[in-house]
C-alpha positions in Angstrom: -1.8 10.1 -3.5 -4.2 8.0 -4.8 -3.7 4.9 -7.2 -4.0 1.8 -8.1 -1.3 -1.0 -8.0 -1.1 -3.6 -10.4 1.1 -6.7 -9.1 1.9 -10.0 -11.1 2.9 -13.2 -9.9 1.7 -16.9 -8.9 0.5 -17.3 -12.6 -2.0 -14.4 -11.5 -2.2 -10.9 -11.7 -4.3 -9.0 -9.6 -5.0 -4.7 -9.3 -6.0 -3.3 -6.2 -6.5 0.6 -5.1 -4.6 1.9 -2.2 -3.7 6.0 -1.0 -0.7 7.1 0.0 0.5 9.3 2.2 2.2 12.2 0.5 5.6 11.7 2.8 8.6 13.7 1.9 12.3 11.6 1.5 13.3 13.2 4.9 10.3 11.5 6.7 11.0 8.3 4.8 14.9 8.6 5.8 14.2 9.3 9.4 12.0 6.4 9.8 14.7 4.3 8.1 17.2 5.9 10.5 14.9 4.5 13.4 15.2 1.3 12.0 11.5 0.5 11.0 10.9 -2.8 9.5 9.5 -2.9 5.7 6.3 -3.8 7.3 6.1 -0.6 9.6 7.4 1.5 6.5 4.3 0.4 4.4 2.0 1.2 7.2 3.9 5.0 7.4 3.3 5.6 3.7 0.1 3.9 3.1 -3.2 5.5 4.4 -5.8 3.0 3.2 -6.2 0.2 0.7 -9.0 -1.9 -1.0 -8.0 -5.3 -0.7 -8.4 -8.4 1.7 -6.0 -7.8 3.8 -6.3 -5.1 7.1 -3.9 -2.8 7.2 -2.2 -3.9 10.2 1.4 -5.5 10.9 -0.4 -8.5 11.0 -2.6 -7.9 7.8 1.2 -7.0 6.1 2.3 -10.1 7.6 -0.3 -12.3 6.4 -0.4 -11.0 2.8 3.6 -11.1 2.5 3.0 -15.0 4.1 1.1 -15.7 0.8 2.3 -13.1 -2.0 6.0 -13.1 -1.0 7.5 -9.9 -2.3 4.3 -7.7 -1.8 5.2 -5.5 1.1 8.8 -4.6 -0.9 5.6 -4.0 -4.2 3.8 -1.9 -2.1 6.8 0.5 -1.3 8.2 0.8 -4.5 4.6 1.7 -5.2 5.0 4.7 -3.3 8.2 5.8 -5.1 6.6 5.3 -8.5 3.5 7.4 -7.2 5.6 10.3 -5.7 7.9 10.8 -9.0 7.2 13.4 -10.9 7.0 13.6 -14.7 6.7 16.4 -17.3 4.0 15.7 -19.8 4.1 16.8 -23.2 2.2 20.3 -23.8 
């Protein structure tokens, strides 16, 4: 799924492009049941991303170190991406 994600905050806001994985809610629950951290959940859903930041637990790490709140973003993100919406015809 691919999209961009706009996030605010810092007195900034900043838009960066990112793909998702198309996961289904049981492959999100059973990572959950596993008892992945956020971190490891955006690195299960996310398949690549335009911004400064690798995509690595360390990348994750660094970018929530300096935009606190981002990783939790990035998820909800995915949710927003995945729900479906009839448009008017």
């Amino acid at each position: 799924i691919a999209t961009s994600l706009t996030i605010k905050g810092q007195g900034e806001t900043c838009k960066f492009d990112l793909t998702y994985f198309n996961r289904t809610q049981a492959e999100i629950d059973e990572q959950v049941a596993k008892g992945i951290t956020n971190g490891e959940l955006v690195l299960f859903v996310v398949k690549d991303w335009d911004t400064e930041y690798e995509l690595t637990t360390a990348g994750l790490a660094e970018m929530e170190s300096t935009r606190p709140g981002i990783v939790a973003a990035v998820f909800q993100g995915y949710n927003d991406a995945r729900v479906v919406q009839r448009e008017k015809n």
